[in-house]
Structure formats: C-alpha cells, structure tokens
NURORO-978523 format. One record per residue (C-alpha): x, y, z. Coordinates in steps of 0.05 Angstrom, whole numbers, padded with zeros to 5 digits, always signed. Example, Ala and Ser with C-alpha at 12.3 -4.5 7.8 and 13.67 -1.06 7.14 Angstrom:
<atoms>
+00246-00090+00156
+00273-00021+00143
</atoms>
This chain:
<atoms>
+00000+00000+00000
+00023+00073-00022
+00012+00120+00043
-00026+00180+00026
+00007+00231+00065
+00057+00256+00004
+00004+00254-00051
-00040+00301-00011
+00005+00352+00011
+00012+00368-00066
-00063+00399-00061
-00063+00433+00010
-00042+00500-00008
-00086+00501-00079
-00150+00488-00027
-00136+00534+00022
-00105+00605-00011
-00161+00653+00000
-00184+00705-00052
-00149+00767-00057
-00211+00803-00087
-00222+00836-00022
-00154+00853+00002
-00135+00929+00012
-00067+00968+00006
-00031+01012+00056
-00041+01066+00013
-00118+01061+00005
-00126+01060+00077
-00083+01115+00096
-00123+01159+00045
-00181+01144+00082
-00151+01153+00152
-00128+01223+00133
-00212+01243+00130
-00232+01191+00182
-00190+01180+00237
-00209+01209+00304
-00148+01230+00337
-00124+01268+00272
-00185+01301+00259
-00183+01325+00340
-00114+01347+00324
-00136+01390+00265
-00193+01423+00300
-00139+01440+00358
-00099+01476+00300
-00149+01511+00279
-00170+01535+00345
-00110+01550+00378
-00091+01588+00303
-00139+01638+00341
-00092+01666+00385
-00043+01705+00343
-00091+01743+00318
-00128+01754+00388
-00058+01778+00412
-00041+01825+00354
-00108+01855+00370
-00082+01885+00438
-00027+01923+00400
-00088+01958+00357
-00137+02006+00367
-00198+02000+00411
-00255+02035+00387
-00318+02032+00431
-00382+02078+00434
-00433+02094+00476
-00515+02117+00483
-00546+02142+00534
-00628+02165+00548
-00666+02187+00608
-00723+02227+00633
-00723+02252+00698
-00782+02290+00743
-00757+02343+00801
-00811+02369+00850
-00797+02425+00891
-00823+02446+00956
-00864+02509+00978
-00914+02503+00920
-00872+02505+00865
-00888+02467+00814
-00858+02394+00791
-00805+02402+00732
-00806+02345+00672
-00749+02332+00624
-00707+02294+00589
-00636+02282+00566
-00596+02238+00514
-00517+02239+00491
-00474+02198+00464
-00389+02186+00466
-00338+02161+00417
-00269+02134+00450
-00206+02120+00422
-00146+02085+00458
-00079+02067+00419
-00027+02029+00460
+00035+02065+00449
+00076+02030+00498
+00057+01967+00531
+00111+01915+00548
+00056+01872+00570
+00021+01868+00504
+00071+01857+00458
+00106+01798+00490
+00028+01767+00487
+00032+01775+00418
+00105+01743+00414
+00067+01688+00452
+00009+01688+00396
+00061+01669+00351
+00092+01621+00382
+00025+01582+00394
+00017+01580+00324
+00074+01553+00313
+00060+01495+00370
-00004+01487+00341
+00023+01477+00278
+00076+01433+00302
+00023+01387+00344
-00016+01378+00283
+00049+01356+00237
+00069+01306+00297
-00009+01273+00302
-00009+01265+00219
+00063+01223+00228
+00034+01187+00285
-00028+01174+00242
+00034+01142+00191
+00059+01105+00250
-00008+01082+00286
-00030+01058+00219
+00028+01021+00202
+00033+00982+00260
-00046+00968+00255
-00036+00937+00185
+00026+00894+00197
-00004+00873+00257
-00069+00850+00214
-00021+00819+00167
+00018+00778+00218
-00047+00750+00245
-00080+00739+00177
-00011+00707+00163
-00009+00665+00223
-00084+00645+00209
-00067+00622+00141
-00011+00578+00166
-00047+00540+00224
-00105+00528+00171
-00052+00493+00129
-00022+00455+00187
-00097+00427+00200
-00106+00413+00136
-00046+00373+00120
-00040+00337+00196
-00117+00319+00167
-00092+00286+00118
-00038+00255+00160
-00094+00233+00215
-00124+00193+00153
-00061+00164+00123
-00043+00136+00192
-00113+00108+00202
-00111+00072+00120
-00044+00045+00144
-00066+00023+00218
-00120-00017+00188
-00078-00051+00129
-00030-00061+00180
+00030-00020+00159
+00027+00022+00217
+00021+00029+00291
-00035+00053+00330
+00022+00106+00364
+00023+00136+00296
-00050+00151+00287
-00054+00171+00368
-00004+00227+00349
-00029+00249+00286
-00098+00255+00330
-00063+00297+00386
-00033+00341+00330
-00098+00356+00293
-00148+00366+00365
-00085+00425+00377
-00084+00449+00303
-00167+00465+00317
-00144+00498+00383
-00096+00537+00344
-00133+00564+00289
-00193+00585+00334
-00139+00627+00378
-00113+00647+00308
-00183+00670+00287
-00193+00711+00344
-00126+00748+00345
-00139+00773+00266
-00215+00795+00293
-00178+00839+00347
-00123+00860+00291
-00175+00878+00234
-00227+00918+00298
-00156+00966+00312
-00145+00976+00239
-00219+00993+00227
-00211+01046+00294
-00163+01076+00255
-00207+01086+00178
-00269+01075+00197
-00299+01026+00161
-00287+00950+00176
-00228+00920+00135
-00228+00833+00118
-00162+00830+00088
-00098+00868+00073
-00050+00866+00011
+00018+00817+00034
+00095+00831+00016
+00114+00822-00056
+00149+00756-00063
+00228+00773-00066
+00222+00834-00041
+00279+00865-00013
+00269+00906+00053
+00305+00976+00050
+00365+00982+00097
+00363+01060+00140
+00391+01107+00101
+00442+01139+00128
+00473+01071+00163
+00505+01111+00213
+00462+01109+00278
+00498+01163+00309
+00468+01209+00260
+00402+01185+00261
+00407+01200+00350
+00443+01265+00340
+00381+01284+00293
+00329+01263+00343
+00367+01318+00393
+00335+01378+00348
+00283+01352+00298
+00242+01313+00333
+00174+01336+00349
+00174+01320+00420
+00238+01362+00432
+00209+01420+00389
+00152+01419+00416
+00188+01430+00485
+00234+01479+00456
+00173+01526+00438
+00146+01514+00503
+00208+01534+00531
+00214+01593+00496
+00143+01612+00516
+00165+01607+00587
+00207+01659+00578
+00164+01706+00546
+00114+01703+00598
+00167+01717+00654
+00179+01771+00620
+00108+01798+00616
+00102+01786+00690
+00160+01837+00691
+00122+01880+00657
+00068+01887+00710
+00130+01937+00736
+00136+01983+00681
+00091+02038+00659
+00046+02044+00600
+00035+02098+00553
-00034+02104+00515
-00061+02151+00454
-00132+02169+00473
-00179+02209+00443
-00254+02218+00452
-00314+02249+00421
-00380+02264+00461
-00455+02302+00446
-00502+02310+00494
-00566+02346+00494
-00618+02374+00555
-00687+02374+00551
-00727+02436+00586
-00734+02416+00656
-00775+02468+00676
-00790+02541+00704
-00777+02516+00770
-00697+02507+00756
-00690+02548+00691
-00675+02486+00646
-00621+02458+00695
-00581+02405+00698
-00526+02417+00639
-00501+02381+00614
-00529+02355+00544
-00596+02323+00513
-00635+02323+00446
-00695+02310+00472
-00752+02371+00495
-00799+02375+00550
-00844+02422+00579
-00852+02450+00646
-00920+02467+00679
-00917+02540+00697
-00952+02541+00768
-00987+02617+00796
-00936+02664+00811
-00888+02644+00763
-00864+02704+00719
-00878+02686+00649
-00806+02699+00622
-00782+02649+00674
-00834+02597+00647
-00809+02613+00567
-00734+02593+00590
-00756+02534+00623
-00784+02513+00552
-00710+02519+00533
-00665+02464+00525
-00586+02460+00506
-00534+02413+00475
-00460+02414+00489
-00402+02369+00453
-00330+02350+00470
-00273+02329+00433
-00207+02304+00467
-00144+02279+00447
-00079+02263+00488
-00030+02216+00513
-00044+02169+00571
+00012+02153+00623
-00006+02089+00668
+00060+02073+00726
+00044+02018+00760
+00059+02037+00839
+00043+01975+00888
-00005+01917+00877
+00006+01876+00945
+00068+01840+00922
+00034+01811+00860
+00075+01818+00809
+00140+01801+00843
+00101+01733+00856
+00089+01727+00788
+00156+01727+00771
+00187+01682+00813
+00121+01638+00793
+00144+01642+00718
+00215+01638+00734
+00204+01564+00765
+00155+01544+00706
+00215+01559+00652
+00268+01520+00696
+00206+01468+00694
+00204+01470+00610
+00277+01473+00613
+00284+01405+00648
+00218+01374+00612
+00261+01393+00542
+00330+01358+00566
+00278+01299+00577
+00251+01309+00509
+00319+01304+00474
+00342+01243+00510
+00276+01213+00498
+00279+01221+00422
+00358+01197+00424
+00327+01137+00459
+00277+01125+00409
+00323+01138+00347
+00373+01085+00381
+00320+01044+00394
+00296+01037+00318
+00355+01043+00287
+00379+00972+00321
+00301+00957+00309
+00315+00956+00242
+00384+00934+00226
+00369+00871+00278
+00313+00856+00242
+00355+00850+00172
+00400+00808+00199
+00345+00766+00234
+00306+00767+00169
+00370+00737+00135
+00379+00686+00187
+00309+00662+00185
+00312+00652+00103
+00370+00601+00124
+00331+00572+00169
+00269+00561+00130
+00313+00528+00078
+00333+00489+00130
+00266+00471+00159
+00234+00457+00086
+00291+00406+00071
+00293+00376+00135
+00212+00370+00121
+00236+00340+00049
+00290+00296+00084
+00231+00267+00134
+00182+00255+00091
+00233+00217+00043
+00257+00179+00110
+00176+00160+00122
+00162+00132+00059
+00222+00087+00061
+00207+00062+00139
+00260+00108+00166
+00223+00160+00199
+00152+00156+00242
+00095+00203+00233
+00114+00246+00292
+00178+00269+00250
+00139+00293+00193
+00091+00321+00235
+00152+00358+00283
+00195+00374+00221
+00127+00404+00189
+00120+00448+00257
+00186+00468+00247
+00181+00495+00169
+00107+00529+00184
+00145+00563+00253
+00198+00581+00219
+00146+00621+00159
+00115+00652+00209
+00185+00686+00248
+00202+00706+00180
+00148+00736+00162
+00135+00781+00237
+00207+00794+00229
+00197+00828+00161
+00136+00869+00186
+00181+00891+00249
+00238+00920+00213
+00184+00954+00160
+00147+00985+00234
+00218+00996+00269
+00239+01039+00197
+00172+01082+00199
+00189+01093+00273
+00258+01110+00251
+00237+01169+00204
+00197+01188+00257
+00239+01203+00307
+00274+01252+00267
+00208+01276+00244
+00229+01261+00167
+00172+01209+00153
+00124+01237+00102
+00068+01211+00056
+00126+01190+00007
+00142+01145+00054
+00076+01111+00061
+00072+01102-00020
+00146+01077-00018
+00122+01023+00044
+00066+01007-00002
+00107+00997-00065
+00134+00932-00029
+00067+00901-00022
+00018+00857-00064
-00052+00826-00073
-00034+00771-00011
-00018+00699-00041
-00014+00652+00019
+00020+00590-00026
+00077+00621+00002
+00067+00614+00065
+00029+00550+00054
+00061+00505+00015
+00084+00445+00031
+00147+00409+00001
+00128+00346-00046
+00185+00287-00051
+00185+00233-00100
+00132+00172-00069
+00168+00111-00063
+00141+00044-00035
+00137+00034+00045
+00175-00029+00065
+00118-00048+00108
+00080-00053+00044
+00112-00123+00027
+00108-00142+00106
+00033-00113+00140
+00053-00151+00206
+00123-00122+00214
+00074-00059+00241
+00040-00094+00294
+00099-00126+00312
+00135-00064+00325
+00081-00054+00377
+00104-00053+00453
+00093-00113+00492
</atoms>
C-alpha cells in the first residue's frame, strides 16, 4: 500500500489560498484615515482653534474703538408750591485708545506666535503618528491573517496525515502510536486556528478604529522583495538628529521659549504704560422746567415742557421751555505707572521663573527621549535585517529537513511524529520570518519618525513593497518523490513493532 500523506500535501495550499478580491493596500487606507480617523481630525480642529490666538494677541497692540448711548427722563418736585419740573436728556461718546507703549502686550503677541507655531507643530506630529499608528495596525493584521493562514494549512495537512495513519493502521502498515499522534496534532491544530481566528478579529477591529470602516483582508509583501536598509547607516546620525528635529523636543523647545516670554510679561506688570486716547462726546438737555430754569447741563436732544404754576413770571416759564446741547472732543496721551499691587507681580515672577526651569528640564527629557527612540529603531531595524537573513536560512533548512523526513517515512526510516515535528518546524519558521519582516518595515517608519522626516512619500514607498496577498507562500508544503513503504511487502512487521 502507497501512504497517502505525500500525494496530498501536493493539493493543500491550492485548497486553502483565499481570494485576494477583497484585500486592501496601505495606501488606500491611509487615504481614508487622513478624512476619518479620530485623533487626527481632534488634532486639526486644535490647530485651527488654537490658530486663534495670534490674531487675538495682535489685537491688543491695535486700536480700541468703543461707543456709547445714553437716554433718560427725569421728574424734580420742589417744595413750597412750586411746581414739579419734567425733562429729558440723551448723549452719546466716541473713545479711542492706541497702546503706544505696553511691554505687557507685545510679548502676548510674541506668545500668539509662538502658539501657532505649536499648534502647527502638534498637528504635523499627530499626521506622522497617524503614519505610524497605521502602520503598525496593518502589519499587525497581516501577521495575524498570516499566522491564520498557516495553522489552517497545518490542520489541513496533519488531516490528511490523521487519515493516512488510520488507512495504514488498518492494512497493518502502521502502529496505532502513529495515528494517536497524528490525532493529538490535529485536536491542537483546531485549538490553534480558533486562537488564530480571534487574534486577526482583534487586529482587523484596531485597523478599522483607525479608517473607519471595517477592513477583511490586507495586501501581503511582494514575493522577493527586498526590505530597505536605514539610510544613512550611521546610527549616530540618526540620534544626534532626534536631539533637534524631533517633534517631541520641538515641541518643548517652543514651550520653553514661551516660558520665557511670559516671565517677561510678568516683569512688565513693573513698568509703565503709555496710551493715545482720544474721545468724542454730544449730549443734549431737555427743558426741565421754570422751576430750575432748564437745569441740569449738561447735554440732551430730547424737549420737554414745564407746567408753569401761579406766581411764576412768564419769562421764567419761556426759558424753562428751553433746552441746550454741548459736545467734546479730546485727544492726548495716557501715562499708566504701576505703583504697588500687594506684592503681586513680584510673585508672578518668581512663579514664571520656576515654570521655565520646569520646561527647561521637561526639554532635556525630550531630547534624551527622542535619542532613545532613534537608538531604539535604528537597532530595530538593522536587527531585524540580519534576523530576516537568518530566518531565510533557516526556513531552507526547515523545508529540507521536512523533504529529508518525509523521504525517511516513505522508506520506513522516519515515524509520523517526525513529519509532523519537522512540518512544525518549516510552518514556525514562515511565520518568524514573516513578523520579522513586518518589524523591521514598523521599526523603519518609527525611525523616520523620530527625526520627524517620515512623510506621505514614505507611506507610497512602504506600499510599493506590497501585493494582492498569495498565501502558497506561506502554505506550501514540500512534495518528494513517493516511493514504496517497506511495510507494504510485510503488514505484520507494524503490529509487531508494537510494545509488549
């Protein structure tokens, strides 16, 4: 009898590679991020809020313009019979101020500009974490989609396996110890593949966080494709880099330099101010009455009448009936010297004097921080080469071993446990390979990052390496020449080998 094992593996991978009809690209799904994802879009409404405050700043430094309206009727009664006076009385004022001097001010609007620039800086930092976030969400949904593919493969083909050792049991080529581990393989391959199955649901739910809209399968790595070493290959540059260009430590560096400008504002609550004012006012008086001759001067446009009582002198009563207007028009200078305010402005400066040895400190942080990340991918990446390189010699390895044990079964040499443990080995050995790959690709987007050099170039160039995902690959199985089992010509020679 010819076992079955080697003429099915053949078929495994042909059975098993999924479509790639629905598979998306890195590039397609960071388009899409760019309009849907959360943390980005927060981060460009900050930018455009915080934008605000240049121009609120500038406007201290600009004229102030303000007017005012007034109306108002009033009623006087007099004692000793005379007789209750009516009126009324409107205006109106025009004020201009111009800072001229004002310390205070114009270091607010040095400020204003240096929040732009922050904001501006936090919103170029959130799109390149958007590059990195999104990266790692899709290699990690590869990986799993990867590792998915494989344990499906290992089912399939221990399946087979299960039923080869089961044909050969029963024509008595074969122990029962053959078909008992082929068994023990296959009830873990199910375990596998449902843990498998879950991991790529939690892998596909953060990539859909990130565009949302859910995603069922992502574009693989070309086959032969060569991962980019970091460019330059001199670490040291890519750390000494991270020191100044790296948003983090600009970031600090702004906020830094904002400490400083609001100690010196607080100093400014010590030095005097110098305004341009001018001011424009009409005002108009109603009649108020014989009783006080039209009193109360002091402006209106408005009339009123008074009641002329007995006794009155009728000339008196005709210049009640009058009323008057007056304007005023001023211009000057406005000096302001700040004298004593309880001691709080010399709190505010030793208050602002702390908070920029704070920012000082938080940016030293900042800077080793970023040297520590740019270290940290630089090895990231050219570790992962050279472990990239020494897995490809090891899945050589693996797939002839596989060859060399499934050679050694057909001839009697080798058990089913040795396929099955050199078959482990090959799909193990895939599956390093292939995280390894996706870790240097992550590791070299977090490199650009920390220098604050990775772009949407860089996404297109990432994408350039990958393909419509074809998991023969990762799936296929090694296929020897079948040659006759030496049990064949012997069926008892199996049960023999049977323990006491």
């Amino acid at each position: 009898m010819r076992p079955m094992f080697a003429l099915a593996l053949s078929s495994i991978s042909a059975g098993l590679a999924c479509s790639p009809a629905m598979a998306v690209g890195l590039d397609q799904l960071y388009d899409e991020a760019l309009n849907t994802d959360a943390q980005l879009q927060s981060a460009r409404a900050s930018l455009a809020a915080d934008s605000e405050q240049l121009p609120q700043a500038r406007a201290k430094l600009l004229p102030q313009l303000s007017a005012s309206a007034s109306a108002n009727e009033q009623r006087t009664e007099f004692g000793g019979g005379l007789p209750a006076s009516n009126g009324n009385s409107n205006g109106f004022v025009v004020s201009l101020t111009q800072p001229l001097i004002n310390v205070a001010n114009w270091q607010g609007y040095q400020q204003g500009q240096i929040a732009l620039t922050t904001a501006q800086a936090q919103f170029a930092a959130a799109r390149q974490d958007l590059i990195v976030r999104l990266g790692q969400a899709y290699f990690d949904a590869l990986s799993a989609q990867d590792s998915l593919a494989i344990v499906r493969s290992q089912k399939a083909s221990i399946a087979e396996q299960l039923e080869s050792a089961k044909h050969s049991f029963d024509a008595g080529s074969a122990t029962i110890t053959d078909t008992n581990e082929a068994q023990a393989k296959y009830d873990q391959a199910i375990s596998q593949e449902i843990a498998a199955q879950n991991d790529l649901e939690v892998k596909l739910a953060s990539l859909e966080q990130i565009v949302g809209h859910p995603v069922t399968r992502v574009d693989g790595l070309a086959r032969g494709v060569t991962l980019p070493p970091p460019v330059p290959a001199d670490m040291q540059q890519w750390v000494d880099a991270a020191r100044d260009t790296n948003y983090n430590v600009v970031l600090k560096q702004l906020t830094t330099s904002n400490s400083q400008r609001e100690t010196l504002k607080a100093k400014a609550g010590h030095y005097p101010s110098l305004d341009l004012v001018a001011s424009y006012s009409k005002s108009s008086l109603g009649a108020a009455g014989a009783g006080n001759f039209g009193g109360n001067f002091g402006g209106g446009f408005g009339s009123g009448a008074g009641t002329i009582g007995p006794g009155i002198p009728a000339a008196a009563a005709e210049l009640g009936n009058f009323g008057a207007y007056y304007t005023n028009a001023t211009v000057g200078v406005q000096l302001t010297i700040p004298l004593y305010e309880g001691g709080a402005t010399q709190s505010r400066v030793r208050q602002t004097l702390a908070l920029e040895d704070k920012a000082q400190a938080d940016l030293d942080t900042a800077r080793r921080s970023a040297a520590l990340s740019a270290r940290q991918a630089f090895l990231g990446v050219s570790s992962g080469l050279a472990q990239v390189r020494a897995l490809e010699t090891a899945e050589r390895s693996a797939r002839t071993s596989l060859e060399s044990n499934l050679l050694g079964y057909q001839v009697g040499v080798r058990i089913n446990i040795d396929v099955l443990n050199a078959q482990d080995q090959l799909f193990s050995a895939r599956r390093d390979l292939a995280k390894a790959r996706y870790d240097t690709l992550v590791n070299s987007l977090k490199l650009k990052a920390s220098t604050a050099s990775l772009t949407d170039s860089d996404v297109l160039s990432l994408n350039s390496l990958l393909s419509p995902t074809d998991d023969t690959a990762l799936t296929a199985l090694p296929v020897v020449p079948t040659v006759p089992h030496p049990r064949t010509a012997n069926p008892a020679a199996g049960r023999r080998s049977l323990p006491p």
